[in-house]
C-alpha positions in Angstrom: 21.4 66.6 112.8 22.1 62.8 111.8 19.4 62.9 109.4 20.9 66.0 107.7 24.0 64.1 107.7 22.9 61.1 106.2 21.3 63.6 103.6 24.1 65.2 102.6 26.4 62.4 102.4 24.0 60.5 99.9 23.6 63.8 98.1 27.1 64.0 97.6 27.4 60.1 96.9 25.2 60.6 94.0 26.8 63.4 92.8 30.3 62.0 92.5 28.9 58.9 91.3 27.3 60.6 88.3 30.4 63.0 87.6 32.9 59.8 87.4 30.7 57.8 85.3 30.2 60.8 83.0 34.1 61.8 83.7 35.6 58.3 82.9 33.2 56.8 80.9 34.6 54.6 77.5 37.6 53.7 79.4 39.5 50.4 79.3 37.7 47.7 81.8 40.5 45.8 81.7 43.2 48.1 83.0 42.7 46.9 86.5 42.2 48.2 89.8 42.8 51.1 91.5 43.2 51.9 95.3 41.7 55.2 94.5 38.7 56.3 92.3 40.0 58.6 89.5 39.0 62.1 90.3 36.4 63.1 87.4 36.8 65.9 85.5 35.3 69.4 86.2 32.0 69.8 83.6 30.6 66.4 84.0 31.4 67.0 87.9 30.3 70.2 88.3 26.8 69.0 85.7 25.9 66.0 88.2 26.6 68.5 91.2 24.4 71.1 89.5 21.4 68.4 88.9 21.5 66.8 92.5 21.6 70.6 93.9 18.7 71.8 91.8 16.4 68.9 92.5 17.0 69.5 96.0 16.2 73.0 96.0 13.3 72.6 94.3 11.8 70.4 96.8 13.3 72.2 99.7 13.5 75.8 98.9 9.9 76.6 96.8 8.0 77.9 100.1 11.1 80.0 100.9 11.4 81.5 97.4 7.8 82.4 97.5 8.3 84.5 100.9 11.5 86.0 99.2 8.7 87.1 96.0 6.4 88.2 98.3 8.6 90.2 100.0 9.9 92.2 97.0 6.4 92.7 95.5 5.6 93.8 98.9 8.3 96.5 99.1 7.4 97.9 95.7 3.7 98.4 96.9 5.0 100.1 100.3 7.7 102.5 98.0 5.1 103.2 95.2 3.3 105.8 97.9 7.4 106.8 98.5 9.0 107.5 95.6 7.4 110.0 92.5 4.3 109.6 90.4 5.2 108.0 86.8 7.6 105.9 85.3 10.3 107.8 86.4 13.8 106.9 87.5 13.1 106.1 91.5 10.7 103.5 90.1 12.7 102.4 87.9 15.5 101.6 90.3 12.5 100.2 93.0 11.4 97.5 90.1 15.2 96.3 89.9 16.7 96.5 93.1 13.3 94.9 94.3 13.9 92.0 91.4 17.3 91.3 92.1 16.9 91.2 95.8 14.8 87.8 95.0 18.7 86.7 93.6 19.6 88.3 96.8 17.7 86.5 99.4 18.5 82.9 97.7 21.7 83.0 95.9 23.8 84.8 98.8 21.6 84.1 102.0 20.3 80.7 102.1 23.7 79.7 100.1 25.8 81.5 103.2 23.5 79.1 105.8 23.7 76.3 103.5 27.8 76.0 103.2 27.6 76.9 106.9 25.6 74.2 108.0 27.2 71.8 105.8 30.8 72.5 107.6 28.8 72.3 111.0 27.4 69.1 110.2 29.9 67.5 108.9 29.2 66.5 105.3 31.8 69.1 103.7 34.1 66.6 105.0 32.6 63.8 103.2 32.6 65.5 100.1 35.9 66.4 100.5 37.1 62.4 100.4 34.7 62.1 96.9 36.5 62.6 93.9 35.0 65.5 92.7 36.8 68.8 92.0 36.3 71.6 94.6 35.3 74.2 91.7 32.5 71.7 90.8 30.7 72.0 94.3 31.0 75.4 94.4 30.1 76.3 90.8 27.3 73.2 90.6 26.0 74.4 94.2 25.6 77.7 92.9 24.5 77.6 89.8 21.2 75.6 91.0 20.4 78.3 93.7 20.9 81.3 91.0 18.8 79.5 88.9 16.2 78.5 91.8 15.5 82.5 91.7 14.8 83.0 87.8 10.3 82.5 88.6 10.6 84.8 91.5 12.8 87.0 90.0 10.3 87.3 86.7 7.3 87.7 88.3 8.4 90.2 90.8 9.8 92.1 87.4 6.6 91.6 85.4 4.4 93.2 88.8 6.6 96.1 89.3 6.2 97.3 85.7 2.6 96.6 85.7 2.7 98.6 89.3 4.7 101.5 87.9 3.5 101.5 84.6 7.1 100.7 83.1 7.7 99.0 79.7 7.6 95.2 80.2 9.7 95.1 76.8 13.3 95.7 78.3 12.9 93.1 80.8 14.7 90.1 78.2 17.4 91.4 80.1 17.1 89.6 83.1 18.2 86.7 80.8 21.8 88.1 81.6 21.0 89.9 84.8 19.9 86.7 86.6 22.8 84.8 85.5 25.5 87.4 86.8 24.4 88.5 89.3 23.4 85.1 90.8 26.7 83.8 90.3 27.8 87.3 92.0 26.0 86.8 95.1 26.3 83.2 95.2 29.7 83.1 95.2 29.7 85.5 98.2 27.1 83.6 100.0 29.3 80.3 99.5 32.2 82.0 100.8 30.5 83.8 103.6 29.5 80.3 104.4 32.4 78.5 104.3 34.7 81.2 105.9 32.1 81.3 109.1 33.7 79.8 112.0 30.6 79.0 113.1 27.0 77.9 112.0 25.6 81.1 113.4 28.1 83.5 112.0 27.4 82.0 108.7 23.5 82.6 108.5 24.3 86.1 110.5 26.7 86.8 107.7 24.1 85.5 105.0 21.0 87.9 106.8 23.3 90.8 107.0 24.6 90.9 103.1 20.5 90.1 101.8 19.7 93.5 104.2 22.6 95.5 102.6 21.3 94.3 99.3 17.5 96.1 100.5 18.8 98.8 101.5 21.3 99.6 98.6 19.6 98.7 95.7 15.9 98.8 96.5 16.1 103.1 97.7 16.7 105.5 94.8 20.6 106.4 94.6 19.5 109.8 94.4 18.6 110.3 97.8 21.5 108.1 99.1 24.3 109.9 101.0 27.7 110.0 99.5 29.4 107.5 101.9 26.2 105.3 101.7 27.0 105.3 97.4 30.5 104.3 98.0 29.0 101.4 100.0 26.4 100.4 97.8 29.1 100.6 94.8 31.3 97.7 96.4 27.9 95.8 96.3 28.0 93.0 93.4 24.2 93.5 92.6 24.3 97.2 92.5 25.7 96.7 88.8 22.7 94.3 87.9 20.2 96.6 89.4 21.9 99.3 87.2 21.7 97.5 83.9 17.9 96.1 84.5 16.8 99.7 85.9 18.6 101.2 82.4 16.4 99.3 80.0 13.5 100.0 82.0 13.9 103.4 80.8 12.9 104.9 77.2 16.5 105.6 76.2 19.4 103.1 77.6 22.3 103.8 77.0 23.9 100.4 76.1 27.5 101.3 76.3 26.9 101.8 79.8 24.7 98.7 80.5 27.3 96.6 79.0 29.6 98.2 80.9 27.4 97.4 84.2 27.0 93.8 83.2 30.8 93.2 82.2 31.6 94.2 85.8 29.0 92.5 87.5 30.2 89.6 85.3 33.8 89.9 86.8 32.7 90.5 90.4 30.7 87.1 89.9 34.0 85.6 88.3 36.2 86.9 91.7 33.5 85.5 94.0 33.1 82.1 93.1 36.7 81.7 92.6 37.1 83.2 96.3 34.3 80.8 97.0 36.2 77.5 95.6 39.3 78.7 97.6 37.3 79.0 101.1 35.9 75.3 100.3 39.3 74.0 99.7 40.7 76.0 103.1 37.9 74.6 105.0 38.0 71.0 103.5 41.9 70.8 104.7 40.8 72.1 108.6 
């Protein structure tokens, strides 16, 4: 625990240290000393918290993101003897919900036992006394696990067509689907974390939203009971595994996948702002 700690708090040393030299850089030396650093502003904060994050996870997270690609390729072999013979619409919602449940497994469950074990351990309180903006942690944590899941995410896509024999040429649209609904799904993940009064609560939390995300949006909606749609509409991914399944197709209709990605889009916006607030609440307890 005191080396995860020590981690942390140089982690978030770094980070701050970076954002206010980027934040306050061309000032006046000679304007004398302050009893406080000045708090840096939120883009330079939020880049350096981004950075630090991302080479972390990349170091820490790659054997975990291949278990999360095996496991979608995995559940697309299992539902291609499920689901109808062809390109057809049940395998075009099995090669989306099976991509963005890569986004799932990262970006909302190992964020939720991230921001949970950070509170446990104590270093959310140290980066609380950094001057770094609350929104930057948040947004620069986040960020770096959505875009942790981009390789899985792509190669689970490219298999799925190859598997179902979809058209590989509407998959430029995970360009905007990883993005959205990353920042969806990690913003839920961050504040399922931080809103955990407990470590365990927060990875139980974190496992129980990746297993909704299976089960809604890897099955077919057509086969779904009603009460199970309503539940699987309230889902942020849902809208991202609508929009990628749509182009999969031979006819989208792009009215509707802008529509999809515009709400996803907001749902992302809602969540990491929900997100930011649960860090500030649990940096003041």
């Amino acid at each position: 625990m005191s080396t995860a700690v020590a981690r942390t708090r140089r982690e978030a040393a770094e980070a701050a240290e970076a954002a206010g030299s980027a934040g306050t850089g061309g000032e006046a030396e000679g304007a004398g000393a302050a009893p406080l650093a000045p708090g840096a502003r939120l883009w330079p904060a939020l880049g350096a918290v981004y950075r630090a994050q991302l080479s972390r996870a990349r170091v820490a997270r790659i054997p975990l993101l291949f278990v999360a690609t095996f496991q979608s390729v995995g559940i697309m072999v299992l539902m291609r003897g499920v689901v109808d013979g062809g390109p057809g619409e049940e395998a075009r919602a099995v090669v989306a919900g099976s991509s963005v449940l890569v986004v799932a497994f990262v970006a909302l469950n190992l964020l939720a036992q991230y921001f949970g074990q950070l509170r446990a351990s104590g270093g959310l309180d140290h980066y609380a006394t950094l001057p770094v903006p609350p929104a930057a942690v948040v947004l620069g944590t986040a960020g770096a696990y959505a875009s942790f899941t981009v390789p899985g995410t792509a190669v689970t896509a490219v298999a799925g067509c190859l598997l179902y024999g979809l058209p590989l040429d509407g998959l430029w649209l995970l360009a905007a689907v990883v993005p959205l609904a990353g920042a969806a799904l990690a913003g839920l993940g961050a504040a399922l974390g931080l809103l955990a009064p407990r470590q365990e609560l927060a990875t139980l939390c974190g496992q129980l939203g990746m297993s909704a995300a299976l089960l809604l949006g890897v099955l077919p909606a057509g086969g779904l009971p009603e009460p199970v749609r309503l539940l699987r509409d309230l889902l942020p991914s849902t809208y991202g595994v609508e929009a990628l399944a749509a182009v999969l197709g031979p006819r989208p209709h792009w009215d509707e996948v802008v529509l999809d990605l515009g709400v996803c889009a907001a749902v992302g916006a809602a969540a990491l702002a929900a997100a930011a607030w649960a860090y500030r609440r649990a940096a003041v307890r």
